[in-house]
N, CA, C and O atoms as a printed pandas DataFrame, in Angstrom:
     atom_number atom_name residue_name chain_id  residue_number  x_coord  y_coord  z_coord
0              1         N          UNK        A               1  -39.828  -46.251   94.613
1              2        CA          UNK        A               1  -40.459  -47.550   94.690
2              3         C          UNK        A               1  -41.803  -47.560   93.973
3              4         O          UNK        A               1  -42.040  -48.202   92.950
4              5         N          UNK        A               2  -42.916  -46.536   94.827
5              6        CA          UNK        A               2  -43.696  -46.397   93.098
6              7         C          UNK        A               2  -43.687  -46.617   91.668
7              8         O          UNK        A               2  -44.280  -47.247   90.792
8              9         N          UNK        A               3  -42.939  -45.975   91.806
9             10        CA          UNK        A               3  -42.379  -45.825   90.242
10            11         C          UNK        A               3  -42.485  -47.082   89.655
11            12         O          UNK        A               3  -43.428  -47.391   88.926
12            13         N          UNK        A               4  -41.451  -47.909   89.970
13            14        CA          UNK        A               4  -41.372  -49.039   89.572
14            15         C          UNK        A               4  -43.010  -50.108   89.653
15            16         O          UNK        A               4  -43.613  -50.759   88.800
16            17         N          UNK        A               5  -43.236  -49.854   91.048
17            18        CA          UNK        A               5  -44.469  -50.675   91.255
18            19         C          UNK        A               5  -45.463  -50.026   89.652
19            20         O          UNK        A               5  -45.937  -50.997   89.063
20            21         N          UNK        A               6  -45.638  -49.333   89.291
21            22        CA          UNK        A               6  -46.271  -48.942   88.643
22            23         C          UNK        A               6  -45.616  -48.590   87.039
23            24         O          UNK        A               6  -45.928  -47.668   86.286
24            25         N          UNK        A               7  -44.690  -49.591   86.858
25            26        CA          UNK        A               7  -43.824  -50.106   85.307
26            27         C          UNK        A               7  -43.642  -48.456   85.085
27            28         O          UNK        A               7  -44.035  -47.855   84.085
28            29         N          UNK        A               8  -43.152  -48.021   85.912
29            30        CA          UNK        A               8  -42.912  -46.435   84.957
30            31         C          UNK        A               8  -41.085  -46.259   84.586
31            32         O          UNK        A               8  -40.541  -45.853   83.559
32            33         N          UNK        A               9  -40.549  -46.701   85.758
33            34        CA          UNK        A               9  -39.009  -46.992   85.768
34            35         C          UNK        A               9  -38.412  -45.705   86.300
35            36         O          UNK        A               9  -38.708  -45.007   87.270
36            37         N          UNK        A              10  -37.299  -45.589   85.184
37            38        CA          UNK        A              10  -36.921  -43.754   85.234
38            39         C          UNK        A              10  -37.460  -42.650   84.763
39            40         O          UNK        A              10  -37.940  -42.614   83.630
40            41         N          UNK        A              11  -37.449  -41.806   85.424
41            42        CA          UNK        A              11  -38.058  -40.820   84.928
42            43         C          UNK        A              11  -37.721  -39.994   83.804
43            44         O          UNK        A              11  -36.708  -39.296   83.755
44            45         N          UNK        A              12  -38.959  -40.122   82.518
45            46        CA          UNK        A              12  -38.886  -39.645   81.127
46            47         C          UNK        A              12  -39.661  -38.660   80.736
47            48         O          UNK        A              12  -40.809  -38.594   81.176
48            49         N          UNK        A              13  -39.270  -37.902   80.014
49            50        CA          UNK        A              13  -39.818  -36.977   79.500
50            51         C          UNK        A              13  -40.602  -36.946   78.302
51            52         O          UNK        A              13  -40.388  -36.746   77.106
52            53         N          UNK        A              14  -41.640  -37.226   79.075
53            54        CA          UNK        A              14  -42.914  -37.493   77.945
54            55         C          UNK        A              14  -43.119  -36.468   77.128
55            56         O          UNK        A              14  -43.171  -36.555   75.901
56            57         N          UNK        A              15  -43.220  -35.658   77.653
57            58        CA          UNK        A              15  -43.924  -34.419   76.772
58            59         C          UNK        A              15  -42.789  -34.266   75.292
59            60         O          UNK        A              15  -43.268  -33.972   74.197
60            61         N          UNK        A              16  -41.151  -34.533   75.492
61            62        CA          UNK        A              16  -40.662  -34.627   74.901
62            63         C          UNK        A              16  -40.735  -35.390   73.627
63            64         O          UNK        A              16  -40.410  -34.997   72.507
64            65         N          UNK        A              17  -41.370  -36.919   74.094
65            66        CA          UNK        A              17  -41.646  -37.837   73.100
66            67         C          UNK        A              17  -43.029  -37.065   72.557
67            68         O          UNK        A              17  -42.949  -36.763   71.367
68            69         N          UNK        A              18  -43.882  -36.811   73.005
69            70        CA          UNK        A              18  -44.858  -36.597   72.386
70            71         C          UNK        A              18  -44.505  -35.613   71.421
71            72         O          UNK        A              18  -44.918  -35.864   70.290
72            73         N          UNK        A              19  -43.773  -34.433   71.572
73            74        CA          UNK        A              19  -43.548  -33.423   70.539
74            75         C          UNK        A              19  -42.557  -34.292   69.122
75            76         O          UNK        A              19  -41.964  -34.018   68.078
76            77         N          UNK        A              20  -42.789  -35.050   69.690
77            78        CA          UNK        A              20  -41.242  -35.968   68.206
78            79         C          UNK        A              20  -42.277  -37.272   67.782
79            80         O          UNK        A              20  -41.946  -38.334   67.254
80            81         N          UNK        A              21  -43.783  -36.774   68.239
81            82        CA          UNK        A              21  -44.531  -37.560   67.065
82            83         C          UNK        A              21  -44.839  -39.184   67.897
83            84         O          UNK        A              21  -45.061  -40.146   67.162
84            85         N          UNK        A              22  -44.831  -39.408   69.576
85            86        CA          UNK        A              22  -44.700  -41.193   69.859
86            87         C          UNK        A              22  -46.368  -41.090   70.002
87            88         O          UNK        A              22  -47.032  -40.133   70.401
88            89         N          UNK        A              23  -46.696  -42.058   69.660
89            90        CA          UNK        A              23  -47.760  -42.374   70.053
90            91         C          UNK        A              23  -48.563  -42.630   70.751
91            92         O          UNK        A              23  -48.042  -43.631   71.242
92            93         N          UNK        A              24  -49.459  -42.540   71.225
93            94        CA          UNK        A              24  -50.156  -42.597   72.632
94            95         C          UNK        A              24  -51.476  -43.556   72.596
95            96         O          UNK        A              24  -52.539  -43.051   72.237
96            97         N          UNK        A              25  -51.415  -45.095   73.007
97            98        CA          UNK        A              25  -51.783  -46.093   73.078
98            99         C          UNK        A              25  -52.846  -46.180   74.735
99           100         O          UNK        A              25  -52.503  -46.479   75.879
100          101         N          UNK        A              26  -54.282  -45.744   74.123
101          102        CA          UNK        A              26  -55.188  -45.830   75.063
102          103         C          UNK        A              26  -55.656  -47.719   75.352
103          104         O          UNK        A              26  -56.281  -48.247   74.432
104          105         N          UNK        A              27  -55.416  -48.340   76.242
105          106        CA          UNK        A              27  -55.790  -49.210   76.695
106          107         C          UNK        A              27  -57.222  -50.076   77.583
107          108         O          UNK        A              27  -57.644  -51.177   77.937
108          109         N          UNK        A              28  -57.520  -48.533   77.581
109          110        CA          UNK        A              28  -58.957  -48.965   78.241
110          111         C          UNK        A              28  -60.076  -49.598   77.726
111          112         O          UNK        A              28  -59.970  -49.871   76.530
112          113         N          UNK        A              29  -61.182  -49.937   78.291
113          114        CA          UNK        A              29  -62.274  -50.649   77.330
114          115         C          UNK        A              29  -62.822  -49.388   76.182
115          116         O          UNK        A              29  -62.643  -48.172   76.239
116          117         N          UNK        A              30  -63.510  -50.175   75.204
117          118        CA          UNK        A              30  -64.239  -49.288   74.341
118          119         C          UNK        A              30  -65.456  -48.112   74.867
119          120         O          UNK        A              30  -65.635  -47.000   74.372
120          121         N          UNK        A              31  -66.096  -48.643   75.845
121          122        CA          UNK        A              31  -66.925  -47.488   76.571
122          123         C          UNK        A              31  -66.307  -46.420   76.854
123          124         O          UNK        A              31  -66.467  -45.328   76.309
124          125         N          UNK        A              32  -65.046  -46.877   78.341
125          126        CA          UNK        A              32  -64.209  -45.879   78.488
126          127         C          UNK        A              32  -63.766  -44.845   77.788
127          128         O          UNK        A              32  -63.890  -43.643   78.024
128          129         N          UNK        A              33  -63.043  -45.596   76.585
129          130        CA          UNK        A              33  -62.725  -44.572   75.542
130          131         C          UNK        A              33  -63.611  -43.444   75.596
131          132         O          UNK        A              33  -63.514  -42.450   76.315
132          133         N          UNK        A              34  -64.684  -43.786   74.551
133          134        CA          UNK        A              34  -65.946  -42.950   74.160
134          135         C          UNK        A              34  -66.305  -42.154   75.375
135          136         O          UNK        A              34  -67.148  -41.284   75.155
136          137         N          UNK        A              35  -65.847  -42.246   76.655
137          138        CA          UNK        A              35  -66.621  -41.663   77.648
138          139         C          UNK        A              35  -65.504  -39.781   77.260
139          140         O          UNK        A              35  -65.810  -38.608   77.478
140          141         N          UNK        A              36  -64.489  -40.303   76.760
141          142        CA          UNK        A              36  -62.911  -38.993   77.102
142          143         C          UNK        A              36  -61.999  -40.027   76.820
143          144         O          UNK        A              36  -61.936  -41.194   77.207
144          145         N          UNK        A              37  -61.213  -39.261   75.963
145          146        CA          UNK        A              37  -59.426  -39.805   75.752
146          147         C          UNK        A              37  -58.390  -38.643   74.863
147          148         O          UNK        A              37  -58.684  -37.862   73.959
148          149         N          UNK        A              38  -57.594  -38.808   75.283
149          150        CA          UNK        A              38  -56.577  -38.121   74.287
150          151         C          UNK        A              38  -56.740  -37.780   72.613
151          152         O          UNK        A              38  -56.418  -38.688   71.847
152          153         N          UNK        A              39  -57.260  -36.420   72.000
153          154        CA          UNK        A              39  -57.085  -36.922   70.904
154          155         C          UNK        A              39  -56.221  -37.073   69.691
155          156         O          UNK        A              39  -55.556  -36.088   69.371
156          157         N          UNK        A              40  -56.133  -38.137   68.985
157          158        CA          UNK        A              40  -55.239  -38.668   68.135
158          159         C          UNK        A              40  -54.579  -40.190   68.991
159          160         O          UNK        A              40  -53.737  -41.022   68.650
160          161         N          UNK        A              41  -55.254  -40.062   69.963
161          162        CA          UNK        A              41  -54.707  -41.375   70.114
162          163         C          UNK        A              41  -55.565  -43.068   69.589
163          164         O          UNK        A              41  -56.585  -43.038   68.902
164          165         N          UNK        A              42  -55.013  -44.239   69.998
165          166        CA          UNK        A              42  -55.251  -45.638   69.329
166          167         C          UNK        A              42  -55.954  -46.066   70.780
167          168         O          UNK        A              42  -55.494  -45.868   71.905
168          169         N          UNK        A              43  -56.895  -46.551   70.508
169          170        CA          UNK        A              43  -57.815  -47.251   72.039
170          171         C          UNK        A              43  -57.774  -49.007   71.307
171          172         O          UNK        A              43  -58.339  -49.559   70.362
172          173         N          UNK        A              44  -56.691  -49.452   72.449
173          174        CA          UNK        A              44  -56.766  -51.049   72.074
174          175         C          UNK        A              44  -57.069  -51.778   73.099
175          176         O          UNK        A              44  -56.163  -52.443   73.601
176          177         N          UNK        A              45  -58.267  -51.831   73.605
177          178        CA          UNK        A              45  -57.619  -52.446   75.100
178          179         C          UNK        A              45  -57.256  -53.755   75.468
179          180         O          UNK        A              45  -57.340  -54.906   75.039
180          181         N          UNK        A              46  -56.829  -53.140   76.410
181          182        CA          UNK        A              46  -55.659  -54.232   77.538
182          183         C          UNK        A              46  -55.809  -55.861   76.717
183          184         O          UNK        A              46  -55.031  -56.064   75.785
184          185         N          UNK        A              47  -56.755  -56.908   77.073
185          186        CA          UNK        A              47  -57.250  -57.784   76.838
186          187         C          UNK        A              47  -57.210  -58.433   75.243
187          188         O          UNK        A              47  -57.197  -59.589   74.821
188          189         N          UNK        A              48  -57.196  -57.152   74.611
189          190        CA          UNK        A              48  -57.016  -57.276   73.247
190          191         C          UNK        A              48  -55.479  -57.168   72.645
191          192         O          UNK        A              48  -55.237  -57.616   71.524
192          193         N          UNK        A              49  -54.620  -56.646   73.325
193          194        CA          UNK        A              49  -53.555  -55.611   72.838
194          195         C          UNK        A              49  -52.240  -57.141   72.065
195          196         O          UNK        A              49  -51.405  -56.717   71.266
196          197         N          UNK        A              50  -52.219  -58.108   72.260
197          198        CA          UNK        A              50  -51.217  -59.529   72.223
198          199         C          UNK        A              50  -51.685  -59.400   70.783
199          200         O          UNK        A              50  -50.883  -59.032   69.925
200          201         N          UNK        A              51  -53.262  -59.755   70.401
201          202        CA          UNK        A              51  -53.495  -60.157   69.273
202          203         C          UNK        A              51  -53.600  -58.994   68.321
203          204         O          UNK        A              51  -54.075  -59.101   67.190
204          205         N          UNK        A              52  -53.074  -57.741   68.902
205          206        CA          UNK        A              52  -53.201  -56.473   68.074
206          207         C          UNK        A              52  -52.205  -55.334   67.563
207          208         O          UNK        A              52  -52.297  -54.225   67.038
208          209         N          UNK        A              53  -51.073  -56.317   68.055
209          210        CA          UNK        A              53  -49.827  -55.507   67.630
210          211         C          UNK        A              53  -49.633  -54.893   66.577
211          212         O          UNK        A              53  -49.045  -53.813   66.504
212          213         N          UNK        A              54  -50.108  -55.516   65.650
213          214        CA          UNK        A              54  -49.915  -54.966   64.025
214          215         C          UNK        A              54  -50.865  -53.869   63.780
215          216         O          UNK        A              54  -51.198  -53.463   62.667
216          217         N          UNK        A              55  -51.443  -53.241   65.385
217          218        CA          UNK        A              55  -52.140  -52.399   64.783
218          219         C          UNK        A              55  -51.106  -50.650   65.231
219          220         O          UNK        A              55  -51.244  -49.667   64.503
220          221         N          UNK        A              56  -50.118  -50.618   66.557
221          222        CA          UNK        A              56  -49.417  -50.281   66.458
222          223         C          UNK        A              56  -47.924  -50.132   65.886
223          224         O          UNK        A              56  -47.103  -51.018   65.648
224          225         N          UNK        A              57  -47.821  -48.731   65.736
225          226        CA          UNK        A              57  -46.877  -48.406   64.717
226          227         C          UNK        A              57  -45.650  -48.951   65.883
227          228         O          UNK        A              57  -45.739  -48.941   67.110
228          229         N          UNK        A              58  -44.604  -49.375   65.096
229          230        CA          UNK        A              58  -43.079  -49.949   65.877
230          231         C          UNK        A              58  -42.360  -48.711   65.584
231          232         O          UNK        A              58  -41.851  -48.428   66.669
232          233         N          UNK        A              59  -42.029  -47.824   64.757
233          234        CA          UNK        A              59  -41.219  -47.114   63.955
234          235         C          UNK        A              59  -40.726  -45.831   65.211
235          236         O          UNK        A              59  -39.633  -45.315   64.977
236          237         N          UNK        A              60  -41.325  -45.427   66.230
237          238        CA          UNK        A              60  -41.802  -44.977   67.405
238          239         C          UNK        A              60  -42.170  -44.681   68.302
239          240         O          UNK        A              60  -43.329  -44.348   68.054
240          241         N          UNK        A              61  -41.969  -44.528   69.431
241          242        CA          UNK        A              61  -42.136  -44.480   70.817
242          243         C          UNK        A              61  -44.044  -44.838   71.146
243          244         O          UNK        A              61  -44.814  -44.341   70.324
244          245         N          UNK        A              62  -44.300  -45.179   71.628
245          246        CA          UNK        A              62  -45.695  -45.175   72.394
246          247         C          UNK        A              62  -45.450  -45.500   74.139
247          248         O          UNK        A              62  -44.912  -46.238   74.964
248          249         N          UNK        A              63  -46.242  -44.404   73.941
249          250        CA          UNK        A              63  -46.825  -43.885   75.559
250          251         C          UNK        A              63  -48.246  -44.760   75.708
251          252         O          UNK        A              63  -49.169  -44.752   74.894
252          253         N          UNK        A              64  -48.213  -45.154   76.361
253          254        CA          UNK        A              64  -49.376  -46.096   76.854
254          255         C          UNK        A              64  -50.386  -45.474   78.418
255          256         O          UNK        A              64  -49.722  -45.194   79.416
256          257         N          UNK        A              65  -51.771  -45.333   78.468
257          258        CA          UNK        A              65  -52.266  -44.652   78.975
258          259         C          UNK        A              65  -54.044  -45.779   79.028
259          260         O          UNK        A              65  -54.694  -46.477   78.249
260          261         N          UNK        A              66  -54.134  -45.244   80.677
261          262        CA          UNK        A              66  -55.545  -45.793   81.016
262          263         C          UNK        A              66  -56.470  -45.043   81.738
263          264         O          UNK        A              66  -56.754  -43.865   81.517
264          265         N          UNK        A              67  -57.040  -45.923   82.808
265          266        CA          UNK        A              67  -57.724  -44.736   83.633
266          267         C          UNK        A              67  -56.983  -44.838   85.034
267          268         O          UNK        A              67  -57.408  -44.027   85.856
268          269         N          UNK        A              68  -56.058  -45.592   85.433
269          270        CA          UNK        A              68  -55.065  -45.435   86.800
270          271         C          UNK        A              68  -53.578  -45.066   86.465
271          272         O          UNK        A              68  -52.771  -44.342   87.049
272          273         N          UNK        A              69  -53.498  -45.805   85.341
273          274        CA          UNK        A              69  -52.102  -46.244   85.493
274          275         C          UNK        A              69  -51.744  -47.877   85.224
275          276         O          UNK        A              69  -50.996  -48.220   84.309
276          277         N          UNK        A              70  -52.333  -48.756   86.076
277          278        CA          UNK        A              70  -52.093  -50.214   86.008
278          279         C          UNK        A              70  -52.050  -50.379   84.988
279          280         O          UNK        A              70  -50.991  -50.117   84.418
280          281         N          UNK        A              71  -53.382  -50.994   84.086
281          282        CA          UNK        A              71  -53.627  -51.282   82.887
282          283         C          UNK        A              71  -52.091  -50.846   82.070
283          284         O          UNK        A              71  -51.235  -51.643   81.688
284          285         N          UNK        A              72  -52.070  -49.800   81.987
285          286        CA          UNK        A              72  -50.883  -49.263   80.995
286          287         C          UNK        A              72  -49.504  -49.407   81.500
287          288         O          UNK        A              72  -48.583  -49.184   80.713
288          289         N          UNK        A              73  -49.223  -49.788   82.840
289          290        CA          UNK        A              73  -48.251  -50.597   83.135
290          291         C          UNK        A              73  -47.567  -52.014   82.287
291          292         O          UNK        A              73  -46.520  -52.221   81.674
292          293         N          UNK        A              74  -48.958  -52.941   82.681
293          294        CA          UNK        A              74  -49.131  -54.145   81.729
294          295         C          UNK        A              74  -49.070  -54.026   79.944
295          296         O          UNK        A              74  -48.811  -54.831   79.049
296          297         N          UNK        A              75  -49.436  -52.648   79.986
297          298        CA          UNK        A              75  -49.058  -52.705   78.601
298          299         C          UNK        A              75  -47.871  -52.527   78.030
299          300         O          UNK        A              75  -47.399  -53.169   77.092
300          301         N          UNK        A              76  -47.329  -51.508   78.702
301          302        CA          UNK        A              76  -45.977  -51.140   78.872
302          303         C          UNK        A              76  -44.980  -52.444   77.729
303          304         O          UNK        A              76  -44.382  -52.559   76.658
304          305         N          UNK        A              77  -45.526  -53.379   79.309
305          306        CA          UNK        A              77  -44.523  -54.698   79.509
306          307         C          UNK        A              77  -44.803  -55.769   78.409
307          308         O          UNK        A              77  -44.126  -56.791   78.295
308          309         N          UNK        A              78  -45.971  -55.413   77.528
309          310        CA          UNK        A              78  -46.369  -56.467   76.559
310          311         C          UNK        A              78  -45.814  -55.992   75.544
311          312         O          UNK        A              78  -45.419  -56.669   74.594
312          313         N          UNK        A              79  -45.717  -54.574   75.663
313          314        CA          UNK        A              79  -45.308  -54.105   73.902
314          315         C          UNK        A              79  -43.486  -54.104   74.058
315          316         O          UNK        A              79  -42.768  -54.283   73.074
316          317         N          UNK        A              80  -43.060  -53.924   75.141
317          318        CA          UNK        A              80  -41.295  -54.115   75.313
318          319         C          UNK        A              80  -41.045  -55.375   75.242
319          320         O          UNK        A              80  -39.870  -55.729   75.158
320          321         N          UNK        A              81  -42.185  -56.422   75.261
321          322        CA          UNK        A              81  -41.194  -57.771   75.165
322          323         C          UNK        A              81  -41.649  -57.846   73.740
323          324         O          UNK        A              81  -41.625  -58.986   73.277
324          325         N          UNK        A              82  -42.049  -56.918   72.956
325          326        CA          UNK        A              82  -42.345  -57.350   71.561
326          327         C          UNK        A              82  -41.080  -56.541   70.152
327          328         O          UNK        A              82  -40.789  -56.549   68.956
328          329         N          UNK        A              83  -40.716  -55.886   71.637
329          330        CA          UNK        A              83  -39.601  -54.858   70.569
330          331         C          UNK        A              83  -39.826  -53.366   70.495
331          332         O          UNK        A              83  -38.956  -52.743   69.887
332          333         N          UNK        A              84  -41.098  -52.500   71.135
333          334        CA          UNK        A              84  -41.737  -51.732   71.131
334          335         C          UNK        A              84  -40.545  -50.586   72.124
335          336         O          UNK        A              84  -40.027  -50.867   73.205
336          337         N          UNK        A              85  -40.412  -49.572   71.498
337          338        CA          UNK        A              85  -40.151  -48.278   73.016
338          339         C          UNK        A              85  -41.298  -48.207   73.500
339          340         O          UNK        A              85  -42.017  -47.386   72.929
340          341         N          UNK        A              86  -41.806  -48.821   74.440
341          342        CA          UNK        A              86  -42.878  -48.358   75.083
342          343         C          UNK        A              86  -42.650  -47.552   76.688
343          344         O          UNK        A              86  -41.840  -48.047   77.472
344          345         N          UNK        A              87  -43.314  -46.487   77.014
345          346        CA          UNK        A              87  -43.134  -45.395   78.067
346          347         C          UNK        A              87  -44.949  -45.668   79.282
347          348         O          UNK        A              87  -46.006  -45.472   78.683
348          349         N          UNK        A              88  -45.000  -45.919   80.211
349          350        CA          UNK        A              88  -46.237  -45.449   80.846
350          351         C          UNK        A              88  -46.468  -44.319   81.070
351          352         O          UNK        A              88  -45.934  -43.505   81.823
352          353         N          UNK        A              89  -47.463  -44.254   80.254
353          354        CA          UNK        A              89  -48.134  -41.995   80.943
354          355         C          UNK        A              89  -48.863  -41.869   81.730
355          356         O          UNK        A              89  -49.335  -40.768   82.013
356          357         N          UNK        A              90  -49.357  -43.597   82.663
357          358        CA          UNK        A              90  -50.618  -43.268   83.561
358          359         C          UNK        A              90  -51.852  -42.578   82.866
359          360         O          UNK        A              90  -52.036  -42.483   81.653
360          361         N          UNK        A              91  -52.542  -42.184   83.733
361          362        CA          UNK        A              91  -54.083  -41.619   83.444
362          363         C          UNK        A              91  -53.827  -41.026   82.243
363          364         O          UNK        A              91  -52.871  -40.292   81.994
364          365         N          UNK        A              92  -54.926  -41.444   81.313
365          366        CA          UNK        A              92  -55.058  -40.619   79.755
366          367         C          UNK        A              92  -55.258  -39.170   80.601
367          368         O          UNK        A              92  -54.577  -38.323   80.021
368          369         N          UNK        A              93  -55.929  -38.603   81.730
369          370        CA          UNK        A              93  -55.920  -37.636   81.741
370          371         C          UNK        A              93  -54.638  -36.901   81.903
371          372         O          UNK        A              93  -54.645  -35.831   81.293
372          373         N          UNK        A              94  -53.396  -37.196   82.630
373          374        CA          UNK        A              94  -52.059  -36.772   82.617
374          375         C          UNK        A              94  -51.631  -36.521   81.262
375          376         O          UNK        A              94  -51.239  -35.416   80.889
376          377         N          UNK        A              95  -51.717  -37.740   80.378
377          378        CA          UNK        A              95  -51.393  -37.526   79.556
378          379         C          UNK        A              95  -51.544  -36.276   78.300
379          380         O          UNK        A              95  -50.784  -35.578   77.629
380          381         N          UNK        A              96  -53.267  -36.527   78.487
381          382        CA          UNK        A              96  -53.812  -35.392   77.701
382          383         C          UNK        A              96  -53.774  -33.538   78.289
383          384         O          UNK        A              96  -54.162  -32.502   77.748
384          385         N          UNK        A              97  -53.354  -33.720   79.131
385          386        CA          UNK        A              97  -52.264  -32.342   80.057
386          387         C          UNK        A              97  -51.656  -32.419   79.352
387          388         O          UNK        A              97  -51.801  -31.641   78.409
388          389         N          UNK        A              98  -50.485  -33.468   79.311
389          390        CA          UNK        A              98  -49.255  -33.189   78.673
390          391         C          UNK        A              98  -49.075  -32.644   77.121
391          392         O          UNK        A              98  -47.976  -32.225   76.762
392          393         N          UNK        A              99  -50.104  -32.667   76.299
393          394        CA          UNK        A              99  -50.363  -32.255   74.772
394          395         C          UNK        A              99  -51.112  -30.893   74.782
395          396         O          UNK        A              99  -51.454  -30.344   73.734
396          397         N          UNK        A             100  -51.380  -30.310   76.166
397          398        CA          UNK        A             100  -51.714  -29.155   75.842
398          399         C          UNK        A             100  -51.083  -28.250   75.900
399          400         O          UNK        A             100  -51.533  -27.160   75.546
């Protein structure tokens, strides 16, 4: 039930996508960012992300990542109704585990 509450769905194997190159779509504000994030990843945040599609790549998976989880839920759900594989990784910090 989590799971879902928190747009994650079934359980995927991120680390998998990440080794095959998906992208990892930081959502948080611009401070945030700069405070720590994943590196090589895209910081678009949340608020911005509708009018910024063209700045993510389609060609590939993106993992979407914040500082809870929520945020990147919602993102999840903006970039799948756009055509996107999009995956939630929760906390950039999980995420940035997962690349080490």
């Amino acid at each position: 039930m989590l799971r879902s509450l928190f747009g994650l769905g079934p359980k995927v194997d991120l680390t998998a996508l990440l080794l095959n190159g998906a992208t990892i779509l930081d959502v948080r504000t611009s401070a945030e960012y700069a405070e720590g994030h994943v590196k090589g990843s895209i910081n678009i945040p949340l608020d911005q992300l509708q009018r910024s599609l063209a700045q993510v790549p389609k060609g590939k998976p993106v993992i979407t990542c914040c500082r809870s989880g929520m945020r990147s839920a919602t993102a999840q759900t903006v970039l799948r109704d756009h055509g996107f594989e999009a995956y939630n990784g929760g906390p950039w910090t999980n995420v940035d585990r997962l690349r080490k």
